[in-house]
TIGULUM-646922 format. One record per atom (N, C-alpha, C): x negated, y, z negated; residue in three letters. Coordinates in steps of 0.05 Angstrom, whole numbers, padded with zeros to 5 digits, always signed. Example, Ala and Ser with C-alpha at 12.3 -4.5 7.8 and 13.67 -1.06 7.14 Angstrom:
residues 2
-00264-00114-00156ALA;-00246-00090-00156ALA;-00264-00066-00156ALA;-00257-00045-00142SER;-00273-00021-00143SER;-00258+00001-00157SER;
end
This chain:
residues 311
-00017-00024+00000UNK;+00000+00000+00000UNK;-00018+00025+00000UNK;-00012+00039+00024UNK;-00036+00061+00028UNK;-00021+00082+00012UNK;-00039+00109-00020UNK;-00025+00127-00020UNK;-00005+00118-00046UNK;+00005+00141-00059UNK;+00029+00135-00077UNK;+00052+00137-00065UNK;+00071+00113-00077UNK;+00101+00111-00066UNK;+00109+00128-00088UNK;+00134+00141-00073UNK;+00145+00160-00094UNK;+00179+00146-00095UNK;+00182+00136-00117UNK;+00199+00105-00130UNK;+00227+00125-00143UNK;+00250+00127-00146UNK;+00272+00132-00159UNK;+00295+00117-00160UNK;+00298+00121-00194UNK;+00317+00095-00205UNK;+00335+00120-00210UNK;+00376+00111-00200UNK;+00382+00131-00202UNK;+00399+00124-00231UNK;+00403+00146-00250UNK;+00425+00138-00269UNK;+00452+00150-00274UNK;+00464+00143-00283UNK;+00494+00157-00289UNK;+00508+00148-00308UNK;+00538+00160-00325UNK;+00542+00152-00339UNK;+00562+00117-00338UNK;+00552+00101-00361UNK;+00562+00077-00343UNK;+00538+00048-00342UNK;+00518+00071-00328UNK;+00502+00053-00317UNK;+00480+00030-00339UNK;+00479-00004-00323UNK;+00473-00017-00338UNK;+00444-00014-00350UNK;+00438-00010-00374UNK;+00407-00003-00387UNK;+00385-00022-00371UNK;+00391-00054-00371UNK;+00374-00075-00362UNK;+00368-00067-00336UNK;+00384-00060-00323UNK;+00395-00055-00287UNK;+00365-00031-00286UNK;+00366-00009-00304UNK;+00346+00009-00309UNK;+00317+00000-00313UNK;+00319-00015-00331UNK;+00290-00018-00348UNK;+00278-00045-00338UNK;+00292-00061-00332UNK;+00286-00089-00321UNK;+00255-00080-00294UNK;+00275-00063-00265UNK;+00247-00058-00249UNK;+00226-00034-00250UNK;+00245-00023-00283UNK;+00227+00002-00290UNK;+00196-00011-00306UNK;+00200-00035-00320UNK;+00176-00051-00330UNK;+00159-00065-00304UNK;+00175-00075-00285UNK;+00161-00092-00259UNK;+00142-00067-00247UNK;+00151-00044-00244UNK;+00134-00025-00225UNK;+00119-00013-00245UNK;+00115-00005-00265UNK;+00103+00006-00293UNK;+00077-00016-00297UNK;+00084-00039-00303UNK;+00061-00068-00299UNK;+00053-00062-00278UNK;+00060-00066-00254UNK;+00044-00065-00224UNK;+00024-00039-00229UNK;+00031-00016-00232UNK;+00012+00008-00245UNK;-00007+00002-00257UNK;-00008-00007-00282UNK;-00034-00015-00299UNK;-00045-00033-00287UNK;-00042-00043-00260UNK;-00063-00066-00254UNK;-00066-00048-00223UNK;-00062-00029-00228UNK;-00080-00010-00196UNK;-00060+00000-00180UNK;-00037-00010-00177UNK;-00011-00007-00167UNK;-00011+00033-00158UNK;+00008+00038-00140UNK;+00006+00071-00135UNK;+00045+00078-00134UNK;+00056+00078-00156UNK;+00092+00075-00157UNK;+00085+00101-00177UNK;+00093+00129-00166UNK;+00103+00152-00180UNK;+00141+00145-00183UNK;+00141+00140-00206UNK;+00174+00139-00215UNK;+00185+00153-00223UNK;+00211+00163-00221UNK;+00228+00184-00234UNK;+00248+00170-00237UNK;+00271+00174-00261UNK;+00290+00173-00269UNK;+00312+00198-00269UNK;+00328+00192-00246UNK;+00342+00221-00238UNK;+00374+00214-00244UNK;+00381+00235-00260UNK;+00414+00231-00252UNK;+00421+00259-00229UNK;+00446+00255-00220UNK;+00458+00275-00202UNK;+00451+00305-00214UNK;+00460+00299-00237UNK;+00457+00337-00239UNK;+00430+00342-00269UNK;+00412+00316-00264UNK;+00396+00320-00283UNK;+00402+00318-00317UNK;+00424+00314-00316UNK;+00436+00316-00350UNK;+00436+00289-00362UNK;+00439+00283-00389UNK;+00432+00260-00406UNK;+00456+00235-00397UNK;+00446+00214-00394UNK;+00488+00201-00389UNK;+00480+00181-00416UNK;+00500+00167-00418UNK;+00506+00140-00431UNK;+00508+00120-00418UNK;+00489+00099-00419UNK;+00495+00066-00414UNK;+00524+00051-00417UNK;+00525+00026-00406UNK;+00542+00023-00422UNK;+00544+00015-00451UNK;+00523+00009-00450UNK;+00522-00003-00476UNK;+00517+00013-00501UNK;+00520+00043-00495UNK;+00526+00064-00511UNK;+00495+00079-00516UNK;+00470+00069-00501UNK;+00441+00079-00504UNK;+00450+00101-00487UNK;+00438+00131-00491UNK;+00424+00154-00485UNK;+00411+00157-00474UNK;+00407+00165-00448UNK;+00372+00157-00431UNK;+00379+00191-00411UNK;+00359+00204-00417UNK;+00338+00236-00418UNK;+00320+00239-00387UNK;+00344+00235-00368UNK;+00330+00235-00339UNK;+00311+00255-00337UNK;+00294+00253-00316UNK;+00262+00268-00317UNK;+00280+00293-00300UNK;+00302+00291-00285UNK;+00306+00307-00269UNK;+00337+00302-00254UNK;+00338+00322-00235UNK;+00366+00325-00219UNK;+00363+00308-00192UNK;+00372+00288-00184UNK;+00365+00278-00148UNK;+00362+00305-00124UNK;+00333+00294-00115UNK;+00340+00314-00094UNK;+00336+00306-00062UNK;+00310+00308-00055UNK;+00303+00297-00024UNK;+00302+00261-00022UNK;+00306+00242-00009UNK;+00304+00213-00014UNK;+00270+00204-00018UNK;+00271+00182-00035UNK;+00245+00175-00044UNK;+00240+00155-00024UNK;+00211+00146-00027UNK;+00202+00125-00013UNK;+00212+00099-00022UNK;+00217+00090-00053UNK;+00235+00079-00059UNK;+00254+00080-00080UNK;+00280+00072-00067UNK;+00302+00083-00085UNK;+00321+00062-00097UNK;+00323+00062-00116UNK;+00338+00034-00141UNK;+00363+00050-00150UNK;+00385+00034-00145UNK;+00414+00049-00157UNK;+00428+00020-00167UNK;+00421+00025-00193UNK;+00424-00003-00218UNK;+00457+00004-00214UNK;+00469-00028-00227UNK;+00497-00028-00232UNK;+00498-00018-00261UNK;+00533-00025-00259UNK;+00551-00025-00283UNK;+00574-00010-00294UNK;+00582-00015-00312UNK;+00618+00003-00318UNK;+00619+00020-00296UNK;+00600+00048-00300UNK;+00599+00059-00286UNK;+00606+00060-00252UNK;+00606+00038-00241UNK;+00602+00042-00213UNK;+00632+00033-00211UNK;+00645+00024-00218UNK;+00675+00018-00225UNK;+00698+00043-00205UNK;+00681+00075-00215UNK;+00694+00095-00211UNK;+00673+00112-00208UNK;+00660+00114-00180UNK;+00629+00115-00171UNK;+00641+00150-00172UNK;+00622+00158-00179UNK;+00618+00193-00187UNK;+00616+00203-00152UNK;+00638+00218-00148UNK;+00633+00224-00126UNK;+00616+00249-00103UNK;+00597+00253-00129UNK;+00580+00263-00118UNK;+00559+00262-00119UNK;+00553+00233-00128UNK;+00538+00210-00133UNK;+00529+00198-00100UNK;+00561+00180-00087UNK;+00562+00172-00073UNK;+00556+00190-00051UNK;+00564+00221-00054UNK;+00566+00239-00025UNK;+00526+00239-00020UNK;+00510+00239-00044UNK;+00483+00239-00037UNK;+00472+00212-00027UNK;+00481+00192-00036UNK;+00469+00163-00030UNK;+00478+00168+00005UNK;+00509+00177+00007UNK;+00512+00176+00037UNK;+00495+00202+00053UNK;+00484+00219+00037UNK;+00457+00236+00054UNK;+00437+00228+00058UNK;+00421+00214+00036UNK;+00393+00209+00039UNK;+00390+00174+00027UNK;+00405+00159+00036UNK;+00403+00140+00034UNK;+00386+00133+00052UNK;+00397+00135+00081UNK;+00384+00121+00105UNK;+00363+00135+00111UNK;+00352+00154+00090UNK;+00321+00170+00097UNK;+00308+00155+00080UNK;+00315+00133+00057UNK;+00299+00127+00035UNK;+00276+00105+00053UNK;+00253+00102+00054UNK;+00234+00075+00067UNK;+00245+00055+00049UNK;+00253+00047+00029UNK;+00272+00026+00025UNK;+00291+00036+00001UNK;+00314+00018+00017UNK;+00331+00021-00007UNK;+00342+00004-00020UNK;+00343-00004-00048UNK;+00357-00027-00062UNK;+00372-00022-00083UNK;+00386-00039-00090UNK;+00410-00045-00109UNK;+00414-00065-00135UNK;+00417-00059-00150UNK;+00412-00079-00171UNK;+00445-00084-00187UNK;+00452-00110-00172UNK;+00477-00120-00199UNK;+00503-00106-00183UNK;+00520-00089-00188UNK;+00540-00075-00184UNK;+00529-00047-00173UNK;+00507-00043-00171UNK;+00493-00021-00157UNK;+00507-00022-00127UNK;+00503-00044-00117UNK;+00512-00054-00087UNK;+00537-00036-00087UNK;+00565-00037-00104UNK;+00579-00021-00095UNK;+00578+00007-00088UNK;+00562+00022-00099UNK;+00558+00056-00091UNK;+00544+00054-00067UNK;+00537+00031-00060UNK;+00518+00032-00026UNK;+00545+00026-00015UNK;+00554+00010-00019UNK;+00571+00003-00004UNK;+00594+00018+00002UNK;+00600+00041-00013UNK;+00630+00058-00014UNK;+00606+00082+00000UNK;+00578+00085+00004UNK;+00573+00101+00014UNK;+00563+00096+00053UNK;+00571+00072+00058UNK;+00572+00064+00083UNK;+00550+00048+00084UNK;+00527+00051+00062UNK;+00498+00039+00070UNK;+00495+00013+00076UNK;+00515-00010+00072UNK;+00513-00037+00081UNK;+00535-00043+00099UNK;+00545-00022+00112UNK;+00558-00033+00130UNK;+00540-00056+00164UNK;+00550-00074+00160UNK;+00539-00092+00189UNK;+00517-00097+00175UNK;+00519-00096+00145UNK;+00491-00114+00128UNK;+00506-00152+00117UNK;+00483-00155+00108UNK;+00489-00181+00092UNK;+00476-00174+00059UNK;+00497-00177+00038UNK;+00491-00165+00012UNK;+00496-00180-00004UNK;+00488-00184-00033UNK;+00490-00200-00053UNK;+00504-00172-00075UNK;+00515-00185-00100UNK;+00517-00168-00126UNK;+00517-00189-00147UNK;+00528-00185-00165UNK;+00535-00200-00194UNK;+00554-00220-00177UNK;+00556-00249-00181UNK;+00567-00269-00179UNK;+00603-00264-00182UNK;+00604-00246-00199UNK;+00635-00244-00217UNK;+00645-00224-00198UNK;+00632-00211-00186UNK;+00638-00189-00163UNK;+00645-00194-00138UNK;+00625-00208-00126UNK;+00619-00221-00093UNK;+00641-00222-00084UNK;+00665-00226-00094UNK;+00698-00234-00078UNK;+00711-00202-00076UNK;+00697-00192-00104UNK;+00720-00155-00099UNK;+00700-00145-00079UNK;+00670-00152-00083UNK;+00655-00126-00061UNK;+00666-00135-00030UNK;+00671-00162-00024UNK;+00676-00169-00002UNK;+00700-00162+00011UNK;+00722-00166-00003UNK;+00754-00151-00001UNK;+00754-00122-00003UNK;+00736-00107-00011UNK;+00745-00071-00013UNK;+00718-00066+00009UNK;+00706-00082+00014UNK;+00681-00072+00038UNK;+00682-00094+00062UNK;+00707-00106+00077UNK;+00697-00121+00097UNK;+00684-00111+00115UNK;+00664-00095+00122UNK;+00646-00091+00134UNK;+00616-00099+00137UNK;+00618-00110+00108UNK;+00591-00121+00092UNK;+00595-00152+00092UNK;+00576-00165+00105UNK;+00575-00190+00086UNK;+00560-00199+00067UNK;+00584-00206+00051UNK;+00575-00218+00019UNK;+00566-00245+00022UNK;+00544-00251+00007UNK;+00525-00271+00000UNK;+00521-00281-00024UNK;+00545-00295-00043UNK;+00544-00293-00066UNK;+00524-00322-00086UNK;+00509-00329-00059UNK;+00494-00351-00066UNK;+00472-00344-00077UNK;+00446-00321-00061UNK;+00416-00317-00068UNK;+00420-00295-00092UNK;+00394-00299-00107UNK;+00380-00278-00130UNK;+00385-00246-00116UNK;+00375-00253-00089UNK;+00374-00222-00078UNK;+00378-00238-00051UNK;+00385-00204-00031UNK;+00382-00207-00006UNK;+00369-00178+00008UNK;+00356-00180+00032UNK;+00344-00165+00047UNK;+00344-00162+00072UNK;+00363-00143+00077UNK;+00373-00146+00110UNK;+00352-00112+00117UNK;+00337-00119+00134UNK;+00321-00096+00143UNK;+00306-00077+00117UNK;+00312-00055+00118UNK;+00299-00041+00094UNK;+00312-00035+00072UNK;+00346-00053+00068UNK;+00358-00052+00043UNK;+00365-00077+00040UNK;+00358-00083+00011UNK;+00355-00107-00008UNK;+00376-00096-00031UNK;+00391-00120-00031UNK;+00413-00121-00062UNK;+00406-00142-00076UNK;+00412-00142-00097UNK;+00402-00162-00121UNK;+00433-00179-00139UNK;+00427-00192-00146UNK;+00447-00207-00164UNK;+00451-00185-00182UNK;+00462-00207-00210UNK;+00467-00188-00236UNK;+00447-00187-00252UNK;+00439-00160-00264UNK;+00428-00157-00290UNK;+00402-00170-00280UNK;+00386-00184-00290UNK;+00365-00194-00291UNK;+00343-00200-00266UNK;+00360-00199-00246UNK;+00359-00202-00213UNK;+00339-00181-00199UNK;+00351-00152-00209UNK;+00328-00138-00207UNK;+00298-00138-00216UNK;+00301-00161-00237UNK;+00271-00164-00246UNK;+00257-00179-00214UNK;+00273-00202-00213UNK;+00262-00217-00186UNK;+00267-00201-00160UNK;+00271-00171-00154UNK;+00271-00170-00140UNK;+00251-00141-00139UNK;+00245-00129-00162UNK;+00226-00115-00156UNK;+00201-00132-00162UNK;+00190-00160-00168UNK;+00169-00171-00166UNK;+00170-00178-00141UNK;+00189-00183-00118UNK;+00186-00191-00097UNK;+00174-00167-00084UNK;+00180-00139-00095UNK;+00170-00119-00081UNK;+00139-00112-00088UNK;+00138-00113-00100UNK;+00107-00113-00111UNK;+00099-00133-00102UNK;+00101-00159-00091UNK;+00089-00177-00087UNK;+00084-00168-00049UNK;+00099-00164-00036UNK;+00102-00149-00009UNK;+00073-00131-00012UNK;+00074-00112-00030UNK;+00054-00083-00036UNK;+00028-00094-00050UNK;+00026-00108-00066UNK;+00007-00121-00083UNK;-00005-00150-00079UNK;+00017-00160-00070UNK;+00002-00200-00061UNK;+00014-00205-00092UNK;+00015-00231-00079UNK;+00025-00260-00105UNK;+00018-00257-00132UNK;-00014-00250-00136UNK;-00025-00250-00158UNK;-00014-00235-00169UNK;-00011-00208-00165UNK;-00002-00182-00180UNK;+00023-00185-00193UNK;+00042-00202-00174UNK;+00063-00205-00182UNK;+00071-00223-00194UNK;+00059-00248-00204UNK;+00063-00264-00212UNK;+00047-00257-00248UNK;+00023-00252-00244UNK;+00016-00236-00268UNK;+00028-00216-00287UNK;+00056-00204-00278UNK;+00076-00186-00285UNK;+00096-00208-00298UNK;+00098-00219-00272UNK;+00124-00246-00291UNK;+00110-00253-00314UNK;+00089-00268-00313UNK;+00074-00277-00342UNK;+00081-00264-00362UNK;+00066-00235-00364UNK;+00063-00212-00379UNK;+00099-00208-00392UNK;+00107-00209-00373UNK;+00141-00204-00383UNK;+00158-00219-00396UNK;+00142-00248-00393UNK;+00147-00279-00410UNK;+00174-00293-00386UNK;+00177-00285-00359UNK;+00194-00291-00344UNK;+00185-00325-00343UNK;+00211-00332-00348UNK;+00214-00368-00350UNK;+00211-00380-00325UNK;+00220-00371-00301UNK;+00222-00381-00275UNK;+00219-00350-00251UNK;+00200-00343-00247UNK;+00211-00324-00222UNK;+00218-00335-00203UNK;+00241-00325-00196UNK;+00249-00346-00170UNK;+00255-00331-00146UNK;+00253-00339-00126UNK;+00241-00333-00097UNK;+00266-00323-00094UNK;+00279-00305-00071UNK;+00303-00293-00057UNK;+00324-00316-00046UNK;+00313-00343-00034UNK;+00327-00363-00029UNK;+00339-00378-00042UNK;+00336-00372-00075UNK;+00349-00391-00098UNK;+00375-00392-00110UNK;+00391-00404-00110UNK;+00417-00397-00128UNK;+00416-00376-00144UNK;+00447-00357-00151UNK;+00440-00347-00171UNK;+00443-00357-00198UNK;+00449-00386-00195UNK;+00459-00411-00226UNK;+00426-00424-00223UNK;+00417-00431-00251UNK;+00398-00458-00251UNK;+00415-00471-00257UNK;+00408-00502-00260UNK;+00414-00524-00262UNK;+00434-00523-00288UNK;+00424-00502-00314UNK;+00434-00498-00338UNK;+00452-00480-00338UNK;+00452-00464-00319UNK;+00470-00433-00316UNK;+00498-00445-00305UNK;+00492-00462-00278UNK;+00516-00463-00260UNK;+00538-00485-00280UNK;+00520-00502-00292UNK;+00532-00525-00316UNK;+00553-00507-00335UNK;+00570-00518-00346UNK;+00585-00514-00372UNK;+00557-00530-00394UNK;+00566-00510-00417UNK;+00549-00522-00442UNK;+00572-00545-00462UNK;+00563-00569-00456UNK;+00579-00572-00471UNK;+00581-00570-00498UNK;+00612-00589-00503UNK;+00630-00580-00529UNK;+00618-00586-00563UNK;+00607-00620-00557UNK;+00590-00631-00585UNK;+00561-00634-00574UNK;+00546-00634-00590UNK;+00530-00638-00601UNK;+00509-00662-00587UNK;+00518-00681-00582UNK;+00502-00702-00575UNK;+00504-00699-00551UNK;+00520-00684-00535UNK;+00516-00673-00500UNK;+00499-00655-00496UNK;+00506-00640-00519UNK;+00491-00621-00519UNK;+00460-00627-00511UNK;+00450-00635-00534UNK;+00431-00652-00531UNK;+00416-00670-00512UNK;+00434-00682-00495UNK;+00428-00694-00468UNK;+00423-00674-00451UNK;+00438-00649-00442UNK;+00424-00633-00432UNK;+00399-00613-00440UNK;+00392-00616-00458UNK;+00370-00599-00472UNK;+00343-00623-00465UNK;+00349-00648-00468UNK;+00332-00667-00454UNK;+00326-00672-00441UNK;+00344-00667-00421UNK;+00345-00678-00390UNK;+00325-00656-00386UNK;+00328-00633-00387UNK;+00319-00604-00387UNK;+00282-00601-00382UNK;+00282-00613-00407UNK;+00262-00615-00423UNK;+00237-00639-00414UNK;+00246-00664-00402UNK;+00243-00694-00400UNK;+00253-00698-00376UNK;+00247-00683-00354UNK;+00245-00692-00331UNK;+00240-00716-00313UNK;+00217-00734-00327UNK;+00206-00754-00308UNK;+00215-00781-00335UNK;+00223-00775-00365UNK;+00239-00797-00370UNK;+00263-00809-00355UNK;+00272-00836-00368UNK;+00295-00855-00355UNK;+00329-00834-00361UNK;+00336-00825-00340UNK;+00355-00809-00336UNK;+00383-00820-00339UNK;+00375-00842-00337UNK;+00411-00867-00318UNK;+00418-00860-00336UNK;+00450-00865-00326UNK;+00471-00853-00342UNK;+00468-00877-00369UNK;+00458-00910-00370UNK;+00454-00926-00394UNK;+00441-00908-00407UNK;+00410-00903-00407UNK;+00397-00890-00423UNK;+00405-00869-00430UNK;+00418-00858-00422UNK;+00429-00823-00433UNK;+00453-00825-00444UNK;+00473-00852-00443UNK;+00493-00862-00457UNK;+00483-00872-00493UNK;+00457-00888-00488UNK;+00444-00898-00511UNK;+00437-00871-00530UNK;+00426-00859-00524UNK;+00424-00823-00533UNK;+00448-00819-00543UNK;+00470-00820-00532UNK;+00493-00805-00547UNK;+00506-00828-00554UNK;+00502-00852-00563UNK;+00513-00868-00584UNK;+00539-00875-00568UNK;+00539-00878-00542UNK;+00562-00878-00525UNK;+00562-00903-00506UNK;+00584-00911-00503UNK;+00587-00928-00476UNK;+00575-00916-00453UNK;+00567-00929-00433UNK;+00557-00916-00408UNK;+00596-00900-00399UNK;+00614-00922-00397UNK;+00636-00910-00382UNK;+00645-00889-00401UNK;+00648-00886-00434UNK;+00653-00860-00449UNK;+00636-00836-00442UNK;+00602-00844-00432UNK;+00588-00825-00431UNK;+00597-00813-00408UNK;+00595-00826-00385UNK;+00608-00808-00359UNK;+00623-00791-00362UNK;+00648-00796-00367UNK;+00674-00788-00378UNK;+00672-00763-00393UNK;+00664-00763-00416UNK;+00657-00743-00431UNK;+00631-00720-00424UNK;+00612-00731-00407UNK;+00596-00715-00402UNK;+00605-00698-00383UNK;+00621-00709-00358UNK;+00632-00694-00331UNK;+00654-00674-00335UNK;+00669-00683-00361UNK;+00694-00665-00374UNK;+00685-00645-00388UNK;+00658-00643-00403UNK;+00652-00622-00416UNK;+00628-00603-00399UNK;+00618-00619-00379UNK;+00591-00610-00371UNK;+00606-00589-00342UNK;+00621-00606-00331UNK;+00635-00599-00308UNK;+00626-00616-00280UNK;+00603-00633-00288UNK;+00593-00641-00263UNK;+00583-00667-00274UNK;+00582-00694-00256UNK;+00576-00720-00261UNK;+00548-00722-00273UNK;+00542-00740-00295UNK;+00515-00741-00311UNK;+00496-00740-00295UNK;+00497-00761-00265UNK;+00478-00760-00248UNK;+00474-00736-00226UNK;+00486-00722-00220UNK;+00493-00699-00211UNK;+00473-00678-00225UNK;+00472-00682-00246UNK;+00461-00656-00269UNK;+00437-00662-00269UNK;+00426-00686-00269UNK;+00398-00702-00269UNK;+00384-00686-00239UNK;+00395-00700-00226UNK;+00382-00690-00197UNK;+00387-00662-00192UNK;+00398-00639-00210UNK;+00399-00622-00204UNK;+00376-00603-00223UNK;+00363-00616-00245UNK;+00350-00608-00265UNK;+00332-00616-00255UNK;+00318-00639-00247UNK;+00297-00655-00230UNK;+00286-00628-00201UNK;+00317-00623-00195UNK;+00292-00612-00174UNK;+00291-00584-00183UNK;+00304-00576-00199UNK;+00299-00546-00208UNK;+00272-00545-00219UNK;+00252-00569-00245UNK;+00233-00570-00249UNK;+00211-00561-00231UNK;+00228-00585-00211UNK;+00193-00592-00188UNK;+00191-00575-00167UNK;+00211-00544-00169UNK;+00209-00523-00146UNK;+00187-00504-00168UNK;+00196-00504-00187UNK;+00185-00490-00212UNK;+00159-00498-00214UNK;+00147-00522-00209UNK;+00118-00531-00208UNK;+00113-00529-00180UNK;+00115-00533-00162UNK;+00109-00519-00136UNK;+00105-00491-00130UNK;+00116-00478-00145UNK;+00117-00448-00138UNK;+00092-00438-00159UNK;+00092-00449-00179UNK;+00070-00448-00200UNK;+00044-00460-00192UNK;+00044-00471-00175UNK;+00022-00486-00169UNK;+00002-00509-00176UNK;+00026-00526-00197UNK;+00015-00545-00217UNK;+00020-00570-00200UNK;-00008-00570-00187UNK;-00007-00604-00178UNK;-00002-00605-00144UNK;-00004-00635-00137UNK;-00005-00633-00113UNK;+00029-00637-00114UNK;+00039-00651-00093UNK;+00064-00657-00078UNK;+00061-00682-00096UNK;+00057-00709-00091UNK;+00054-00724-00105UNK;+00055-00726-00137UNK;+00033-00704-00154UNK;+00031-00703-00172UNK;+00061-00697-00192UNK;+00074-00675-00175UNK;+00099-00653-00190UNK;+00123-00675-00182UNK;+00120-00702-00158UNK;+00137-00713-00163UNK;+00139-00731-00191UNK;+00116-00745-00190UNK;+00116-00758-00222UNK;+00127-00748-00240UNK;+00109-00720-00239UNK;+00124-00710-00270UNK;+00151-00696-00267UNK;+00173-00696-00244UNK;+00194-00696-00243UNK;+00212-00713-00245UNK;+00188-00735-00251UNK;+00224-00761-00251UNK;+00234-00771-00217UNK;+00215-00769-00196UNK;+00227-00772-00174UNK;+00214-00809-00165UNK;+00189-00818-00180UNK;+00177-00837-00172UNK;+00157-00834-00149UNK;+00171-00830-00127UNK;+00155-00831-00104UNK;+00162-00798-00094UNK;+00139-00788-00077UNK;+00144-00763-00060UNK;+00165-00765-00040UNK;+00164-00793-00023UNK;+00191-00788-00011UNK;+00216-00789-00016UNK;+00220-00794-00040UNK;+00238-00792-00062UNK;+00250-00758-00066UNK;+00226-00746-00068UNK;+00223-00708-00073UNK;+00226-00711-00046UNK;+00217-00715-00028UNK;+00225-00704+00000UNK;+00255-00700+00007UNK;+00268-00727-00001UNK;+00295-00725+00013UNK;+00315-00708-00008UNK;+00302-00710-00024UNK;+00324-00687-00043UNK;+00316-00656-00045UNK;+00297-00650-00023UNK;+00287-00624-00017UNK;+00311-00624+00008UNK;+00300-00635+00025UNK;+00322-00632+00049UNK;+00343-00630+00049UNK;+00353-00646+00031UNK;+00380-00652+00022UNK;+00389-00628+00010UNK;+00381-00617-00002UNK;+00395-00601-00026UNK;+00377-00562-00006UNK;+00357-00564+00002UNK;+00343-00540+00013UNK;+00340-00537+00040UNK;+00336-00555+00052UNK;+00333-00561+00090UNK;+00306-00552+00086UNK;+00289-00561+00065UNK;+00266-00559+00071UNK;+00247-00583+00054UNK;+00218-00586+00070UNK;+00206-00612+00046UNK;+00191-00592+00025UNK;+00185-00598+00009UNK;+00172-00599-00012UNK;+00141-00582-00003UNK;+00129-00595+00019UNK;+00102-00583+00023UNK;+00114-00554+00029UNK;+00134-00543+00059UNK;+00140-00527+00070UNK;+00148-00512+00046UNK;+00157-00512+00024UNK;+00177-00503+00002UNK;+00146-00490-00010UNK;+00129-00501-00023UNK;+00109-00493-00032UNK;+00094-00469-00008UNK;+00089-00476+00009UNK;+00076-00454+00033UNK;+00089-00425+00031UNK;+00117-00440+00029UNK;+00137-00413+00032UNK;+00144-00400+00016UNK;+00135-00405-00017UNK;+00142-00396-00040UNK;+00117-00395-00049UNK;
end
């Protein structure tokens, strides 16, 4: 990145704190390791707003000409988008060198024309209203983020973490950005192509205790004996009670959840770089690589090596 980018996160009253501070820490880290992100925190008319969550946040300033990059976080707020909020995003949006969205941010782009004839992501709980009040946009309610040309939208809340490390990673390379996840204690960064559920998210938790438990294992104990016997013996259960009870409280068949925790591991060690192809199948519980192969394809339309190259 030749030169300082000149970075603005916009705020208002409403707007989500995390949505704020989440890629205000990603580009702040990228800084202390050589990074060139001049940031400002601007509301419309420069004045103090409220979060939602009732925090106070002391913008540096009023919005004025478009930045090189520009972040417009979700939340309550965007509900009943300030309309002179939206009249600037529809001025100097399409002057911004990129523009992104974090969470419910997507909607003020979107009521300001900026994704029309795009493909866009938001918060999961959203994806059906942004798509019905914006058919012009298509909604993508599957990836972390999406990036159609020089505007990128993000899932909910947390999303913007993975998606301003994807930007820094663009400006900086892998290391920089992966060194930020560390630093930030991020459990999984995960690539733009990933669900916005893990294996534990998209699951119901279940109801007692000893399910509970089977998924905290399964979790945990990847390349142990999974079958639904051995995970029945765990919960002091019949194999046919265990099914039954695990699929009614979990939402999804015991084996189902296995192979879906299995490969969430072994993308997580691929992307991390622990081991060969071979190796990350073992310690996933797959036996053999072509084992990981067909449940790469199966589940990604991609193998395992290609998956690693590409992540």
């Amino acid at each position: 990145m030749a030169g300082q980018h000149h970075v603005v996160i916009v705020v208002f009253d409403g707007v989500q704190s995390l949505d704020v501070t989440g890629p205000l820490e990603v580009l702040a880290g990228a800084n202390l390791a050589g990074g060139q992100y001049g940031i400002s925190i601007l509301s419309i008319d420069g004045q103090p707003v409220r979060t939602s969550s009732g925090l106070r946040l002391l913008p540096d300033g009023a919005l004025d000409g478009p930045p090189d990059l520009l972040i417009v976080p979700g939340g309550a707020g965007t509900k009943r988008g300030d309309p002179r909020l939206v009249a600037w995003l529809r001025e100097h949006g399409p002057r911004a060198a990129r523009l992104t969205s974090v969470c419910t941010g997507a909607f003020l782009l979107a009521e300001a024309g900026l994704l029309d004839g795009r493909r866009a992501t938001t918060h999961w709980d959203h994806c059906a209203a942004l798509a019905r009040r914006y058919p012009a946009v298509t909604v993508d309610p599957e990836p972390i983020y999406v990036r159609d040309g020089t505007v990128a939208t993000s899932a909910g809340v947390t999303a913007g973490i993975d998606l301003a490390l994807a930007l820094v990673e663009d400006d900086h390379g892998r290391d920089t950005a992966l060194a930020i996840a560390r630093h930030l204690v991020m459990f999984l960064r995960r690539p733009g192509g990933q669900r916005q559920f893990s294996a534990q998210l998209a699951a119901q938790v279940a109801a007692r205790d000893p399910l509970r438990d089977i998924q905290r294992y399964a979790a945990e104990h990847p390349a142990a004996d999974l079958s639904v016997p051995a995970l029945a013996r765990r919960a002091n259960l019949s194999p046919r009670q265990f099914s039954r009870a695990f699929a009614a409280e979990v939402g999804t068949p015991p084996g189902r959840y296995v192979d879906q925790v299995r490969l969430e591991s072994a993308r997580r060690l691929l992307e991390e770089r622990h081991g060969g192809v071979e190796e990350v199948a073992r310690a996933c519980g797959y036996g053999t690589p072509e084992a990981m192969r067909r449940a790469f394809v199966r589940e990604l339309g991609i193998s395992p090596a290609d998956y690693r190259e590409r992540f």
